[in-house]
N, C-alpha and C positions, 0 to 999 in steps of 0.2 A: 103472773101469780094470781092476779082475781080470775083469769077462767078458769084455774083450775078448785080456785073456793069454788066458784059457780057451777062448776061441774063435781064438786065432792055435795054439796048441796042435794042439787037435781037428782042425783044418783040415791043418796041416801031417801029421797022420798020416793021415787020410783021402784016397781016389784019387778025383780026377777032381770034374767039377763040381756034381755033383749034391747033392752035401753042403752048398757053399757056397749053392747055388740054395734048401735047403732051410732053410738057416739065415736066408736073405732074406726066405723068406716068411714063418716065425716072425717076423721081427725086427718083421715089415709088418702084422701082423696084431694083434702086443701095441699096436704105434702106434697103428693104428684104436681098436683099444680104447680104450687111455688120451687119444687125443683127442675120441672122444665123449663119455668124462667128464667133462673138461674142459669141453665145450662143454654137456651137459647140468645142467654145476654155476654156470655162467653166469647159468642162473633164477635163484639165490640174490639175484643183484645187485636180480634186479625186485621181491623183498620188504623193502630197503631196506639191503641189507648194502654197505657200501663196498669200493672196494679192496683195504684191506689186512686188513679181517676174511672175503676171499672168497680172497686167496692166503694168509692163514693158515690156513682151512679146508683149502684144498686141500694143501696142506701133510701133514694129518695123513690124508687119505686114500689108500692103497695104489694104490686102482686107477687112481690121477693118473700114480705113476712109471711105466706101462706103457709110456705115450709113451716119456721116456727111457730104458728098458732097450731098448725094440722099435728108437728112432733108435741107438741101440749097437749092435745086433746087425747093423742094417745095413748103419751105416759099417764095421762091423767083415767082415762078408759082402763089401765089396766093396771095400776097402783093405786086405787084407793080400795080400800077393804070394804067387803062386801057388808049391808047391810042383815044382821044378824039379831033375829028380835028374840027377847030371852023370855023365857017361859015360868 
């Protein structure tokens, strides 16, 4: 919830689109990340680890939240309403 203050912030003081386009592909690229790891940690299962000791593992690995901050930056890139200065 604060990166997306921080990212409604940033954005409201930044002109024009470029900024939010650039915050998208951050957002898209941490995603990629964090869901290759996931999917890469998946092997774990086929050496006999169950469910709940494979989301507890993943649990305590960093580069699992990339997904969730990269899906934040996203939603946050493209639901915050545009800076609109009134004349």
């Amino acid at each position: 919830m604060i990166a997306v203050n921080i990212l409604k912030i940033l954005t409201l003081k930044a002109e024009g689109m470029m900024f939010r386009v650039f915050i998208l592909l951050i957002g898209f690229g941490l995603a990629v990340s964090g869901g290759v790891s996931l999917i890469m940690y998946l092997n774990l299962l086929t050496t006999g680890m169950n469910y709940q000791e494979y989301f507890s593992f993943i649990s305590t690995r960093v580069e699992c939240y990339l997904l969730i901050v990269g899906m934040i930056f996203i939603a946050a890139s493209v639901y915050t309403p545009k800076n609109q200065k009134h004349q």
